[in-house]
Structures are given as structure tokens and as C-alpha cells.
PADRENBA-926104 format. One record per residue (C-alpha): residue in three letters; z, y, x; residue number from 1. Coordinates in steps of 0.1 Angstrom, whole numbers. Example, Ala and Ser with C-alpha at 12.3 -4.5 7.8 and 13.67 -1.06 7.14 Angstrom:
2
<site resn="ala" c3="78" c2="-45" c1="123" resi="1"/>
<site resn="ser" c3="71" c2="-11" c1="137" resi="2"/>
This chain:
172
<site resn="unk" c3="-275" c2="11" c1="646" resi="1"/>
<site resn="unk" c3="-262" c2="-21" c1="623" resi="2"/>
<site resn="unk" c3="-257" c2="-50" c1="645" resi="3"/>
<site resn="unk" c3="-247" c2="-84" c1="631" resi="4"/>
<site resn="unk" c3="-224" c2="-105" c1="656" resi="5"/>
<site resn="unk" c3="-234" c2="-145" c1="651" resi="6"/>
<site resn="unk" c3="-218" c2="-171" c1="665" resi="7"/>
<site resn="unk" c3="-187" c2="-197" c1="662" resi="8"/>
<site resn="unk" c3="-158" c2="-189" c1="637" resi="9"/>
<site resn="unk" c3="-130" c2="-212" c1="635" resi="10"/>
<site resn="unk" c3="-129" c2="-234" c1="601" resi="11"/>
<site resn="unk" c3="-100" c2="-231" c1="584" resi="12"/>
<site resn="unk" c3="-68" c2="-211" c1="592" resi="13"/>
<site resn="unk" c3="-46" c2="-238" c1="614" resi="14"/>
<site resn="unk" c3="-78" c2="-231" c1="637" resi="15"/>
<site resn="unk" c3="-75" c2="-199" c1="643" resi="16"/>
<site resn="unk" c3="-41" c2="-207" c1="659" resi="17"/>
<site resn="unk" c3="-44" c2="-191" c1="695" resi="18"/>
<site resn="unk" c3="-82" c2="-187" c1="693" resi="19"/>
<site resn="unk" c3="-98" c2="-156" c1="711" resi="20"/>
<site resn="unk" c3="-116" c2="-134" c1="685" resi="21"/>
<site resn="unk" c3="-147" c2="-132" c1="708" resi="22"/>
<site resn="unk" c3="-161" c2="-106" c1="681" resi="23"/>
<site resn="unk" c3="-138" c2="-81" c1="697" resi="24"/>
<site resn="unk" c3="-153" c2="-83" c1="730" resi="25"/>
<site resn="unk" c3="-190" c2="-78" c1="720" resi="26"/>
<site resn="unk" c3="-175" c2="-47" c1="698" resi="27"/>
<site resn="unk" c3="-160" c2="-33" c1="729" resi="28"/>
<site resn="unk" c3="-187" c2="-40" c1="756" resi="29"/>
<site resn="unk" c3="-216" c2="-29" c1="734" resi="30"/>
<site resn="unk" c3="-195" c2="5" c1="720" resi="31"/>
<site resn="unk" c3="-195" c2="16" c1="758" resi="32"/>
<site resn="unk" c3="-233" c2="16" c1="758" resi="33"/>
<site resn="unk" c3="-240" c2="25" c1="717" resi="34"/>
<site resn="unk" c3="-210" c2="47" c1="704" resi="35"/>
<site resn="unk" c3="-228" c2="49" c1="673" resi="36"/>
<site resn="unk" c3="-230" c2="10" c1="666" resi="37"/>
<site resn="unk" c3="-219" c2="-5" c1="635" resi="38"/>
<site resn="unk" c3="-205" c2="-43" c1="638" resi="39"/>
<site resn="unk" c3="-212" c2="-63" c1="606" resi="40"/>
<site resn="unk" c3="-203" c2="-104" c1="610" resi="41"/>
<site resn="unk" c3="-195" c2="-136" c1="586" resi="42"/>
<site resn="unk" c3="-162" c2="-136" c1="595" resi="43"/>
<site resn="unk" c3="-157" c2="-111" c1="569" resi="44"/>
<site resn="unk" c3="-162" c2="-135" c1="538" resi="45"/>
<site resn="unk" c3="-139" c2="-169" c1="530" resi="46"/>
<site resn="unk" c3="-157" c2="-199" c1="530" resi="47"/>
<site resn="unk" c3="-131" c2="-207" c1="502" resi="48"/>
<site resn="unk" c3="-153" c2="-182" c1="480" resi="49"/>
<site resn="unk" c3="-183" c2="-211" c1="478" resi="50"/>
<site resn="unk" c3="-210" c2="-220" c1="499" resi="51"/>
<site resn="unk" c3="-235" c2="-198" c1="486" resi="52"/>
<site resn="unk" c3="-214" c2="-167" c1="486" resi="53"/>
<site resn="unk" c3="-212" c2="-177" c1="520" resi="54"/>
<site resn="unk" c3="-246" c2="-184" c1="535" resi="55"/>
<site resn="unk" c3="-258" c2="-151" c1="514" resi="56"/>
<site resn="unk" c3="-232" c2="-128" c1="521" resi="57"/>
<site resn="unk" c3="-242" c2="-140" c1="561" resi="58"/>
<site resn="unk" c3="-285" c2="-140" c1="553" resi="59"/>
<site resn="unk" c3="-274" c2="-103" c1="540" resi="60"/>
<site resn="unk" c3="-259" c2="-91" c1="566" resi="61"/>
<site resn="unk" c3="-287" c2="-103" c1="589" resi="62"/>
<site resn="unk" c3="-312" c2="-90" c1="567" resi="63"/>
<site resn="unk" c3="-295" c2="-58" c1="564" resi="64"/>
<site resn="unk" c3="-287" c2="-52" c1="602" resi="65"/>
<site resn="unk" c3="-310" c2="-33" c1="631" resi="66"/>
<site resn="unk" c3="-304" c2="-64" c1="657" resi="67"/>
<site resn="unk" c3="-288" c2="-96" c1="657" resi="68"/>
<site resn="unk" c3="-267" c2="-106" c1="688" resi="69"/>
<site resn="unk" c3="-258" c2="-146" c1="694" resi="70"/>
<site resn="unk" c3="-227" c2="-153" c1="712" resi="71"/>
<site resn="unk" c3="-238" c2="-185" c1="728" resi="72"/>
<site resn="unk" c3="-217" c2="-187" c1="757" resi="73"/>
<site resn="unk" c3="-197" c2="-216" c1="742" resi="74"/>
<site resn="unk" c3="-214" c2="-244" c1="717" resi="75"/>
<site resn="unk" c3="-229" c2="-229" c1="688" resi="76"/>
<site resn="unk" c3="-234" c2="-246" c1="652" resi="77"/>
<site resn="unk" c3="-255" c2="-253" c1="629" resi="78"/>
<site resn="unk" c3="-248" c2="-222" c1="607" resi="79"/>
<site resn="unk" c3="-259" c2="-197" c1="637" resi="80"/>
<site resn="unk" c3="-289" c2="-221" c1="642" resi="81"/>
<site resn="unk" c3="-300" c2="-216" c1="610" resi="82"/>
<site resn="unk" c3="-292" c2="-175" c1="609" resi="83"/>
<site resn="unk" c3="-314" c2="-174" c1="642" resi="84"/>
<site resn="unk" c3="-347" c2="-193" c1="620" resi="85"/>
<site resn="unk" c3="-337" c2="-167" c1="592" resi="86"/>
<site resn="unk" c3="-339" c2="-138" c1="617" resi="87"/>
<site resn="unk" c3="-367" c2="-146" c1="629" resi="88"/>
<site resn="unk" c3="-381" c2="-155" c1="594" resi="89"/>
<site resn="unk" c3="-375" c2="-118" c1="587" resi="90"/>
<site resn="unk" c3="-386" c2="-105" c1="624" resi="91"/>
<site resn="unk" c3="-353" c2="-89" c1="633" resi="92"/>
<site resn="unk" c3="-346" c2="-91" c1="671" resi="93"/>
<site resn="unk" c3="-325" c2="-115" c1="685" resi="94"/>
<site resn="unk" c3="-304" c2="-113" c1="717" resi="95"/>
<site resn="unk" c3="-281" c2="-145" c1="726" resi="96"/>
<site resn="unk" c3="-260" c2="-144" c1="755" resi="97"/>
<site resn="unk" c3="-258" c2="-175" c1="770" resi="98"/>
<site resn="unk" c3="-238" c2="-174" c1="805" resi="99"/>
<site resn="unk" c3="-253" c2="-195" c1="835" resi="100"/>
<site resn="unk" c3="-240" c2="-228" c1="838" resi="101"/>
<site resn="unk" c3="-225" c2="-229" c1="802" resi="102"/>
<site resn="unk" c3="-235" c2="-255" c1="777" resi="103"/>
<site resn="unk" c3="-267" c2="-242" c1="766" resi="104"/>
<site resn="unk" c3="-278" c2="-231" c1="798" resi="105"/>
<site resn="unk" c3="-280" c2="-254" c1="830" resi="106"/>
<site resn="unk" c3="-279" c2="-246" c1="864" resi="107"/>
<site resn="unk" c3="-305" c2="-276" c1="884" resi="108"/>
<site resn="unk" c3="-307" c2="-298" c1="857" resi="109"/>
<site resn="unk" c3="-332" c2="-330" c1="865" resi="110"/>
<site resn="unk" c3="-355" c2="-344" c1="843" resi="111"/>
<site resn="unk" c3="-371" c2="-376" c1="848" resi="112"/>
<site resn="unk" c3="-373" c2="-365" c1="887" resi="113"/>
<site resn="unk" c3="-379" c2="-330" c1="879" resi="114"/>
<site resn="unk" c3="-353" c2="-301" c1="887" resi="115"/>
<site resn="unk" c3="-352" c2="-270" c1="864" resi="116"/>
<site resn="unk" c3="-334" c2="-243" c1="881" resi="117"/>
<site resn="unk" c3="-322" c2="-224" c1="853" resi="118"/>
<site resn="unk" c3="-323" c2="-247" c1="820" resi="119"/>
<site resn="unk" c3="-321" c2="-226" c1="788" resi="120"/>
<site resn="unk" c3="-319" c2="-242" c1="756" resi="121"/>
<site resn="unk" c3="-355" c2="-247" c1="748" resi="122"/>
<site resn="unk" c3="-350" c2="-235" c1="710" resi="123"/>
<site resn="unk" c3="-325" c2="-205" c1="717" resi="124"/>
<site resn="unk" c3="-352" c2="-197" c1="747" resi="125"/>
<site resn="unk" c3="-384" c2="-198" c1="719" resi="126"/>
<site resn="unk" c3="-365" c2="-177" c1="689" resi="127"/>
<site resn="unk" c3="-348" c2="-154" c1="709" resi="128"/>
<site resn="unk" c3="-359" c2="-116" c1="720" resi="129"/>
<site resn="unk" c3="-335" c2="-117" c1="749" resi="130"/>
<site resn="unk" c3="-314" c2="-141" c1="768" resi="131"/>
<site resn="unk" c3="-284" c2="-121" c1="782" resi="132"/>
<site resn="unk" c3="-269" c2="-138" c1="809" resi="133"/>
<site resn="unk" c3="-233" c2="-117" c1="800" resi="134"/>
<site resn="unk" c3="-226" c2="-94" c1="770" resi="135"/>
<site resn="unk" c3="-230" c2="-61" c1="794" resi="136"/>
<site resn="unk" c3="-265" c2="-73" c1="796" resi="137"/>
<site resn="unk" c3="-270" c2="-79" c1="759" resi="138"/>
<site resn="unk" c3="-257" c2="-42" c1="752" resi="139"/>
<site resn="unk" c3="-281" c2="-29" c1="779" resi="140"/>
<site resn="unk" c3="-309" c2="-46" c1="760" resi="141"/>
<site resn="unk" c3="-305" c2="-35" c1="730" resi="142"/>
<site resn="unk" c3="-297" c2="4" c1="747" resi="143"/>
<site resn="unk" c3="-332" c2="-5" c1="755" resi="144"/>
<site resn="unk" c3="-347" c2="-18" c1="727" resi="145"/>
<site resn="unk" c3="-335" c2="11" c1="711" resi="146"/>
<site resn="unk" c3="-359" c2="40" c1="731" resi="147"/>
<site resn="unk" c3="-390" c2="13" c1="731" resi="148"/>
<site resn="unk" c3="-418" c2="-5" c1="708" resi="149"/>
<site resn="unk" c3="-406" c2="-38" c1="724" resi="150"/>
<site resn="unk" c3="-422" c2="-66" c1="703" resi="151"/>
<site resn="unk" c3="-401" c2="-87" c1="679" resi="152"/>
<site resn="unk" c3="-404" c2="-121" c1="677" resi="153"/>
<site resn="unk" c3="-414" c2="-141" c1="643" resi="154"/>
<site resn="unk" c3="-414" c2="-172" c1="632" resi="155"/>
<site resn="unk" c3="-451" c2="-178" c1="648" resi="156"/>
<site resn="unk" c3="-428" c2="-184" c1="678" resi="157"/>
<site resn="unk" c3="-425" c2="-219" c1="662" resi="158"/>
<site resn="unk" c3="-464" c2="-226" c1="657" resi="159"/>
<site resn="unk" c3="-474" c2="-210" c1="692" resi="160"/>
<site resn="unk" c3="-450" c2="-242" c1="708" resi="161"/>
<site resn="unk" c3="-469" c2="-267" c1="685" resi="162"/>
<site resn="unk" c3="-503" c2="-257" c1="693" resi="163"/>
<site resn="unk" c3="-490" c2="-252" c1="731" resi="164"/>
<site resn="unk" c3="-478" c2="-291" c1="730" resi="165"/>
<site resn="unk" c3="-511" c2="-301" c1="715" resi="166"/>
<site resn="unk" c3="-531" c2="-291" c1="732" resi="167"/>
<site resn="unk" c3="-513" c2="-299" c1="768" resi="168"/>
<site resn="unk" c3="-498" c2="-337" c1="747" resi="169"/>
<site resn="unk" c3="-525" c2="-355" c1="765" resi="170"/>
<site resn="unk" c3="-515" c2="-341" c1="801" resi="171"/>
<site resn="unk" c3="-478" c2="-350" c1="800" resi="172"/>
């Protein structure tokens, strides 16, 4: 099993001064459970090689991998935005693990009078296959995934929300 690791990489190398290579923790978690998984990432390519060595040598790696896990327990960017659309584009399963109470998931959050209890970030909630509330949970998913015909999600996630917001528009 190929699994592509997406998430935040530091830009440029003063950055990387004291950061935690979070890659290493989804390698070690998710081994536990998969022995046999491969770990592919975009960390292996310099962005001083050109942006579009960049974004394909990342789209490949996606395109090329068995499951695509998000580490969205801290901000992500626009570049792992953008590889989740071209997952999905591709239907390749996507599992992001986003912690509760972290930035793109809220514990109680009101709007306009409302409270939602657990508030996941609507798009990250749409696109992906899986929200893993920790990275244990993400490797038991894909454990999972693995042994069943569990459906992948497409890029028709995107026109079932439009059509669901037409036709409700007039009742918000």
C-alpha cells in the first residue's frame, strides 16, 4: 500500500529551524497498523527546482499512491487544498486528521444564535473519505479501507453541495 502524506512543509530552510517533521509521526503510527506501507510526500522535491517540477512531482505522487492522508491538525495551505480537489478529481481516498478543538475543527461554535457541537471545516468535511479525529484513527481507517469496497469520494461531492443549497436557498 502507497500512501501520500499532505500537509504543511516549512518554506525555506531558516524555517525548518526547530520544526517537528510531523511526517515522521504518521510514518510511525500508521506502520504499527500497515507494516507493508509505503510513505511517498512533497517534501522530497525543492521548491528551488521550479514551480512546476513542484506541483507535478506532488499531483504524481497523489496520482500514483493507494490513499492520501491530510495532516490537518494545524492550519493547512493552499497547496494541500488544492492536492485534496486533485485527489478527488482522480477519486483516490482521502483521510484528514483534524484533532477536536484545532483550527479546522470547533468545539460549540455559534452561528448567528446557532451552536454546532462539533464544527468541521465545511470543505475538508465534503472532499474528505474520513475525518480522523487523531492519526491512530486515520491508520485504523485505512486498515479498514483496505479489507472493504468502501466508496470513494469524487469530485461530484462538489455538485451534490450545489444542488443541496439550491434547492434548500429559499428556506435559509
Amino acid at each position: 500500500m502507497k500512501i501520500v502524506l499532505l500537509g504543511s512543509i516549512p518554506k525555506g530552510d531558516d524555517k525548518r529551524n526547530g520544526w517537528h517533521d510531523w511526517k515522521v509521526d504518521y510514518t510511525e503510527v500508521i506502520r504499527k497498523v500497515i507494516p507493508n506501507a509505503a510513505f511517498v510526500h512533497g517534501d522530497s522535491i525543492s521548491d528551488s527546482e521550479g514551480s512546476e517540477m513542484v506541483v507535478g512531482h506532488d499531483l504524481y505522487q497523489i496520482q500514483e499512491a493507494d490513499v492520501c492522508v491530510v495532516d490537518a491538525r494545524k492550519k493547512i495551505g493552499a497547496g494541500t487544498a488544492q492536492e485534496i480537489v486533485f485527489a478527488k478529481s482522480i477519486k483516490k481516498p482521502v483521510v484528514v486528521v483534524i484533532p477536536k478543538g484545532s483550527h479546522h475543527r470547533k468545539n460549540k461554535v455559534v452561528f448567528h444564535g446557532h451552536t454546532v457541537d462539533d464544527w468541521i471545516h465545511p470543505f475538508l468535511d465534503v472532499s474528505s473519505d474520513f475525518v480522523a479525529d487523531s492519526i491512530q484513527e486515520a491508520a485504523d481507517w485505512i486498515a479498514e479501507f483496505q479489507k472493504s469496497n468502501h466508496p470513494v469520494k469524487d469530485l461530484s461531492v462538489f455538485q451534490e453541495a450545489i444542488a443541496t443549497y439550491v434547492q434548500s436557498r429559499d428556506k435559509i
